[in-house]
Each structure stands twice: as C-alpha cells, then as structure tokens.
N, C-alpha and C positions, 0 to 999 in steps of 0.2 A: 457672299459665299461664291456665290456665280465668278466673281474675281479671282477669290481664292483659286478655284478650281484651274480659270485660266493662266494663273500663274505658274499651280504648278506643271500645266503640262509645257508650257515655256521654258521654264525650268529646266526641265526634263530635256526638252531637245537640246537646250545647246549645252549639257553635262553630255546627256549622248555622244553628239556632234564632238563635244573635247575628248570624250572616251577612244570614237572610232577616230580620229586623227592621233592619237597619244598611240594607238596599235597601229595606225599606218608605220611613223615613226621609226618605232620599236622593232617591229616585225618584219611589215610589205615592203618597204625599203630598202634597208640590204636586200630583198627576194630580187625587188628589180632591177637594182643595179648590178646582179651578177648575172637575170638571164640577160638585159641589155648590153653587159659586156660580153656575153658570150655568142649572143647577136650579131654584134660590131666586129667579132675576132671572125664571126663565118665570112661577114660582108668584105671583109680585109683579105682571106687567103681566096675568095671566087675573085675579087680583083684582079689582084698578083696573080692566078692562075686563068683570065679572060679580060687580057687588057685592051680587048677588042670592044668588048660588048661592056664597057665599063657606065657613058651615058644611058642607054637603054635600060640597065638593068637596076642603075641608081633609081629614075624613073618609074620603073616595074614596082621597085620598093615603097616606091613614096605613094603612090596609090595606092597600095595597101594598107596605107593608114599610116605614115613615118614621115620625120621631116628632117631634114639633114642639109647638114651645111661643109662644103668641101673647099678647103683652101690650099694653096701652096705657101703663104706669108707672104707674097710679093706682090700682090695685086689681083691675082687670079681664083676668086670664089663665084660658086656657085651655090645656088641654094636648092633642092629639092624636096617639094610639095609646097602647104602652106608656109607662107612668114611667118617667123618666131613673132611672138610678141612684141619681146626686147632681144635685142642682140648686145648681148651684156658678156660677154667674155673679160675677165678682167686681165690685165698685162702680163704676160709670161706666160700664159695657159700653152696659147697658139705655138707656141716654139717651146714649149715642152713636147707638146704632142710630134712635132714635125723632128727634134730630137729623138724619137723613138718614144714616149712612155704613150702610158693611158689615165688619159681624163674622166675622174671619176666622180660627174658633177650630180649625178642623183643622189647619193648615198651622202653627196656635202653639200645638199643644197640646203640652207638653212631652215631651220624647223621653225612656223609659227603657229599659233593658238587656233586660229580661225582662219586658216590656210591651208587645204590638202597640196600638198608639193606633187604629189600623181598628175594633178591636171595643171598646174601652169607652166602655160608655156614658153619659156626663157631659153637662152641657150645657154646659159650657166647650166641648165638643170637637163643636160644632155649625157652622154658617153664620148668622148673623144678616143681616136684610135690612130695613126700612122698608118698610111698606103701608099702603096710603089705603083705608078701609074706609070708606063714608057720611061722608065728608070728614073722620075721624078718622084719627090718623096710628097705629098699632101696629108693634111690633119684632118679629119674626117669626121663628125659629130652628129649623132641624131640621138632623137627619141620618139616615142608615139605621140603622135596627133590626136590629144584626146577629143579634140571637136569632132573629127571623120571616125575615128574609131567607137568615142562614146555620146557624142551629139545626140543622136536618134534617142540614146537611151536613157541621158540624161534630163532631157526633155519627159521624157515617159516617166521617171523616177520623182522628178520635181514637179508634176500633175498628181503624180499618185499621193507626193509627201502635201502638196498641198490643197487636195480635195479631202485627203483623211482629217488633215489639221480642221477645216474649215466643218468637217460631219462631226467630229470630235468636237467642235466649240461648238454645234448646233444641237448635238448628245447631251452637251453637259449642264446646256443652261436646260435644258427640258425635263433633265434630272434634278439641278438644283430648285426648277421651281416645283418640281413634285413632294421635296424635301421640305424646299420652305416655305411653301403656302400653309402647310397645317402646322407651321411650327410657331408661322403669323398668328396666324387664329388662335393657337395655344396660349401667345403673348397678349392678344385683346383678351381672352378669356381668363385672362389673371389677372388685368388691368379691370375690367369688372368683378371677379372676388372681389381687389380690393378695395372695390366703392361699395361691397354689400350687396351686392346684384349674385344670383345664383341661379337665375336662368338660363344656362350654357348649355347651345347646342352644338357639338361636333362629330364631325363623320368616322366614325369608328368601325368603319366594315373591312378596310384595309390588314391585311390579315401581315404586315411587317410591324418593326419596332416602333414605329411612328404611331402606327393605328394600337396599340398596346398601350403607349404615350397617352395617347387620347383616350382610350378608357380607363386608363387608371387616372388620369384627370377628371373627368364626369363623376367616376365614384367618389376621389377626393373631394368633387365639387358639392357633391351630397351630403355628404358625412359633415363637411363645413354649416351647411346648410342646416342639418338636423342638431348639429352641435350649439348651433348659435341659437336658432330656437329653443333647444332646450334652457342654454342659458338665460335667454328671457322669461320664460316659463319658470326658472328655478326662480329669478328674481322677485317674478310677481309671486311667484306662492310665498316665496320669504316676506313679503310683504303684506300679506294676506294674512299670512300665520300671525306674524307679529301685529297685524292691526288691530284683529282681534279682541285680544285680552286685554292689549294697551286702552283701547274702545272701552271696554268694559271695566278694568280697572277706575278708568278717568271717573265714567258714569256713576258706579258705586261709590268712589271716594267723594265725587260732589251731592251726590244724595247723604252721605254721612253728617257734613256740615249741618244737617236741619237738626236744631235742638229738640225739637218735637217728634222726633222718629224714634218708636217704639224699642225697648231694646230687644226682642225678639228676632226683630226685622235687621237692625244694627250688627246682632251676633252673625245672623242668615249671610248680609252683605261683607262681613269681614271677612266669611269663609268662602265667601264666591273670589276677594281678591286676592285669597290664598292663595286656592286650586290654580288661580289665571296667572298667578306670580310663578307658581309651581311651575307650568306650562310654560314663561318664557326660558324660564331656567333650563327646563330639561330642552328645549329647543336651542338654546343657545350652547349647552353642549355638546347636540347633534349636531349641529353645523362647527363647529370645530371638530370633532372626530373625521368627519368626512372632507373638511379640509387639510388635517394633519395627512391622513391616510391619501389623498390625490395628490399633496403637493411634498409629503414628507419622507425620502425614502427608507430614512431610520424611524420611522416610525415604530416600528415594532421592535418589541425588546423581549428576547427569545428566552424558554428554561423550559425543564422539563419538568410537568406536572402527571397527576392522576386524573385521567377525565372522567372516571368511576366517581370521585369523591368530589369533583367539580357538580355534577349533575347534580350530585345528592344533596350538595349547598345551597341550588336554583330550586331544586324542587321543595326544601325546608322551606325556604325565603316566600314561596307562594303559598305553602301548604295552608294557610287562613283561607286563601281564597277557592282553592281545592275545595276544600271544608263547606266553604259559606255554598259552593255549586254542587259539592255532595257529587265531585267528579271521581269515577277510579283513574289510578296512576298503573300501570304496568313498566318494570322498570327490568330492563335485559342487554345489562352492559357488562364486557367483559372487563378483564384487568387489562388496559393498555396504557401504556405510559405515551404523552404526546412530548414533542419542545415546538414551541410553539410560546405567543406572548396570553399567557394565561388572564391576565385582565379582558384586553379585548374579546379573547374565544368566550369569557365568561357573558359578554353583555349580548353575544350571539346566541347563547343558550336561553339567555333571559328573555332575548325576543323574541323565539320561538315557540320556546314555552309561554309568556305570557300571552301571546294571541292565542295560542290553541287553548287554553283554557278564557281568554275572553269570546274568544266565538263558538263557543262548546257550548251548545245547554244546558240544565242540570240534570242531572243523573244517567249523562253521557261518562267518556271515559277518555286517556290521553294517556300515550305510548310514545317508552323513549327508546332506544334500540342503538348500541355501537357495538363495531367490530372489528378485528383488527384482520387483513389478508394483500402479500403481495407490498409490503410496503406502504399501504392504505390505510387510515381509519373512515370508517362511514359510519355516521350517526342517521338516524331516523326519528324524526317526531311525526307519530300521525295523530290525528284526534280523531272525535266523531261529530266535528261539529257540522255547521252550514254549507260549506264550502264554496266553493271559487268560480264563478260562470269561467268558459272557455274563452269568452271575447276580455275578459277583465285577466286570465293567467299569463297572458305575456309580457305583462306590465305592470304586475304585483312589485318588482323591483327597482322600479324607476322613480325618481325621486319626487316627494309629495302626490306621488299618485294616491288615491284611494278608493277603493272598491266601491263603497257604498258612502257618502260623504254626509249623510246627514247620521249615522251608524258609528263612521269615526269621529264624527263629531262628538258624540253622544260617549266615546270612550276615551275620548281625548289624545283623540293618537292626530302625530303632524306627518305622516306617509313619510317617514325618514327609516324606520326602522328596518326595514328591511334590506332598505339601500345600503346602511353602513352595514347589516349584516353581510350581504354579498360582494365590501369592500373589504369587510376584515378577511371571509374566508377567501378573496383571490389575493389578496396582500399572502397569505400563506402559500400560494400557489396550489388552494387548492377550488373547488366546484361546488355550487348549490343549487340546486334545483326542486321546484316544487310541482305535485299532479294533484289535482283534483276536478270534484263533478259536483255541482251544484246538490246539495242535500245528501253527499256523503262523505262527506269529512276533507279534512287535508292532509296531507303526505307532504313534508319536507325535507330534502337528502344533503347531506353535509357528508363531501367527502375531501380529507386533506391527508398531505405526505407524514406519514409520523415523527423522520427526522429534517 
C-alpha cells in the first residue's frame, strides 16, 4: 500500500508538471514574447535616440538580469551579461534581423514535455530586433537570465518542492502503517477462524472505519463461535436422542428371543418398543421440519384459512386428554381469516397446546385467545400450570434444550418442539414470545402478519 500511495503522488507530480508546461505553452508564451518584443522595440528606439551611451546602457541592462547578444554580421559581436548556454542561431536568422525584421524566437522555440522553454537559455529562444548604432545597422537579441533573475528563487522553490515531497512520503507511510497494521491483524485473525481458533483479541477503541471493522469482526467472531458450538451440541443431543430408544429397542428385542418369558412381560416389552419406535419417528420428522424450514426457502406453501376453526380441530384432537386432566378450556377467538401455510401454523398450535395441558395439573385450566388489529393477528395460550424459572425462560427455544430433563424425559418430549415452533412462526415473519414465574402458569404470544 505504502507503494501504492507513493506512486500515486509520483504520478501526480509529473501530470502536474505536463499540466503547468502544457499552460506555459498555450498561455505564458505568447505573454512573453510580446512583452519581450516590446522590450527590445524600447531598447531599439533609446539606441537610435543615445548613440552615445549605447555600451553603458547595454551593460545597465544586463545587470538587471538580461543577456543579449549584438552583432553587425561581419565579425563584430558582443555579448552582454551571462553566456548563452548554446549559441544556436540557425542560418538566415542573423540577416533577417540585420534586413530590418524581428526575430521571434520565444514564441518558436520548440515545445517539449519535460522542458519549460521560460528558463533555457539558448539564443534561439531570444527576441531579435534591428539597431542603428553610428549609422551602422546591428541585430540585437536578448532575453532574461532566468539564473540572475530566478536563481535565488528557484533554489527556494526546489527545497520547498522537495522537503514537502520527502514530509509527504514520511506522512504517508505513517499513515499507511496506521491503516495497515489492524488490517494485518484482521488477516491473522481470519487465518485463525479458520483453523477453529475463536480467541481473537483486537483493539477496537479507534473510533474510524477501521476500529468499526474490528468490532464488527469480534462480534462476527462470536457468533461463529456460538454457532459452531451449538452445532456440536445439536449433534450430540441428536445423538443422545437417537441413542436412546435405539438402546432400548436393541435390549427389549434381545430379551424377547427367551422362550421362557412370560407373556405378560412379552406384551409390556412390545409396548416399550412401540412407544421408542414412535419417539424415533416423531424425532426424525422434527429434524426434517427444522431442516426444510433453515435450508428451504419455499418451504412454506401459503392459503388462506380460518384460524377459529383451526383451534377448534387442535383443541378436539386433545379433548381425551383435557377430559382425562379434568382441565377447563376457555376459548376467545375472534373470526380472522389468516394466509399463511395452514399445516405448519397447525403443528405450532399443537405444541402449544399440548404442553400446557401437559404441564397443567388436574383441575387447573387452559386459555386460547386471538385477535385480529393493525394488520396483526395475536394468539395467546396461557395455562395455569407449573411454570418456567427465569434462568431456564431464555432458552425454552433453543434446540433440545429442556427445562427439567428427567420431567421431559418422563413425557417423551426431544426439546425440538418449540424450536420448530419459533421457526415456523418467523418463517411467516412474524414473533413468539413466552412469560412466566415459577408456580404460576405460562403465557405464550404468537403474533403474525395476516396477509
């Protein structure tokens, strides 16, 4: 980068550099070859009108910062101030000017890229003029001396241009390393993600884009971290779940084989490999729901139903068990029509309801509640069962978690349920949230867009 940087102010100078020569050119040039010629036409008529003081004052001139060269063509030149450079006059100049015209070598001296024609000094790149000295005629040529006239200042200008150059390329690396040092560390700090490493520490108190960079790095760095853990976690409990019953299937089916086993005991075990076969199944199409729903974006397939007469299907479907707990039902739904994918919302209703009436005691009660406002529906299931400690309610959602695990154990739940609930209602874009307090029930809020 540091490179970068010095190149382009490299660049830069000598685009400049061709700019202000391309306006020399264009502009300065003609400027100075007409005040120069009208210079040479003063220095012409105080001549002719003091052909006395003609050396003197040539002299006078040249000191003041001019160099000029006077001839007759025949042998007889003089030069006054510094030496040209080059004495480059090409053939025929000299006796035009001595013919009477004027030599107009600034304004034709040839234009190069990387050359100000201002400052070389050539006699090509002079003014020629005709003077009548003691009734001889001489050709007469000058221009400024830019070493006497801009020497002192050129020097001063080329310290300036290059001690800035030199602070400029001592600016830029001290900026480029301020840039790229965290941008380093950013690059090591990615090159451990991705070995698995997520102990990244970076200085984030820089309050520019960079330090913004780096915290939104560290957060991503987390979230990597919690994500990968959980999918360990997902794996083992998938593992755990399915060990299980498989465990217990195997066991019962090999105590079957004994010929001598009662058939009371027989019937007992057949029904233990039922329930456990029952449990992979319904686990195996929890984990497909939850995977269609995270990795499927047409997952859901939309119509509009009555969610009045949806409830009223869940709440039949349980009513045995209502019965067998001797629970009330309070049921305060208005008519709203949803679209929405009616299967799915239905197995959201199912899980809802079927925990509150599994963690409801007998002769408690269980309330379902929707309504329609603002483009909203919001359902409510509260019970009056046990309810939910504070350290266990932020995590009731998260997958195979379980409240109480020797509890769920005991009701056969695989801690999926709620997860794929809180996947299907934000698959609808809409919000689920749950409150309670240990020994007074639960409250679960279901709220989604109605179209």
């Amino acid at each position: 980068m540091c490179v970068i940087f010095c190149s382009v102010i490299l660049i830069s100078s000598v685009l400049g550099f061709l700019a202000s020569n391309l306006y020399y050119q264009s502009q300065i040039k003609p400027k100075n070859d007409a005040k120069l010629t009208e210079m040479a036409a003063g220095l012409q008529q105080f001549i002719q009108d003091h052909p006395g003081t003609v050396e003197e004052y040539l002299l006078s001139t040249a000191s003041l910062g001019y160099k000029m060269y006077l001839s007759n063509g025949r042998g007889n030149e003089t030069f006054y101030g510094l030496p040209f450079r080059k004495n480059d006059l090409q053939e025929g100049v000299l006796e035009q000017v001595l013919a009477g015209g004027i030599y107009h070598g600034v304004a034709e001296f040839p234009s190069q890229a990387f050359v100000t024609g201002f400052f070389d000094n050539q006699l090509t790149n002079t003014i020629g003029v005709p003077v009548q000295i003691r009734g001889e005629t001489y050709a007469l040529f000058m221009r400024p001396d830019a070493e006497v006239q801009f020497g002192e200042l050129r020097i001063f200008f080329a310290v300036l241009i290059g001690v800035t150059i030199l602070l400029s390329l001592c600016f830029v690396m001290i900026t480029v390393l301020h840039v790229v040092r965290p941008i380093t560390r950013l690059t090591e700090a990615t090159k451990k993600i991705s070995k698995g490493r997520y102990d990244i520490q970076l200085y984030t108190a820089r309050r520019d884009e960079i330090g913004q960079l780096a915290s939104h790095f560290l957060i991503m760095s987390r979230e990597l971290e919690r994500t990968n853990r959980a999918r360990q976690e997902f794996v083992a409990n998938v593992s755990h779940e399915i060990e299980s019953p498989l465990t217990s299937i195997q066991g019962f089916a090999h105590t079957l084989k004994d010929p001598d086993l009662p058939e009371e005991q027989r019937t007992q075990y057949l029904s233990i490999i039922e329930e456990e076969s029952r449990r992979l199944s319904m686990l195996s199409k929890q984990l497909l729901t939850l995977s269609s729903l995270d990795y499927d974006q047409n997952a859901l397939h939309k119509k509009t139903f009555e969610l009045r007469a949806q409830l009223r299907q869940v709440l039949q479907i349980l009513e045995w068990r209502l019965t067998e707990k001797e629970l009330a039902v309070r049921l305060n739904v208005e008519e709203i029509t949803i679209n929405g994918d009616a299967n799915l919302l239905y197995q959201v209703w199912m899980n809802l309801l079927s925990n509150a009436v599994k963690y409801t005691p007998s002769g408690g009660s269980v309330s379902v509640a929707a309504k329609a406002a603002d483009g909203m529906c919001t359902v409510t299931v509260e019970d009056t069962g046990e309810g939910i400690s504070e350290a266990d309610l932020p995590m009731i959602f998260d997958r195979f978690y379980k409240v109480e695990r020797a509890r769920t154990r005991e009701h056969s739940s695989s801690g999926l349920g709620l997860s794929i609930a809180r996947k299907i209602i934000e698959a609808h874009n809409g919000t689920i949230e749950a409150s309670s307090k240990t020994g007074a029930g639960t409250v679960f809020t279901v709220k989604i867009p109605l179209l």
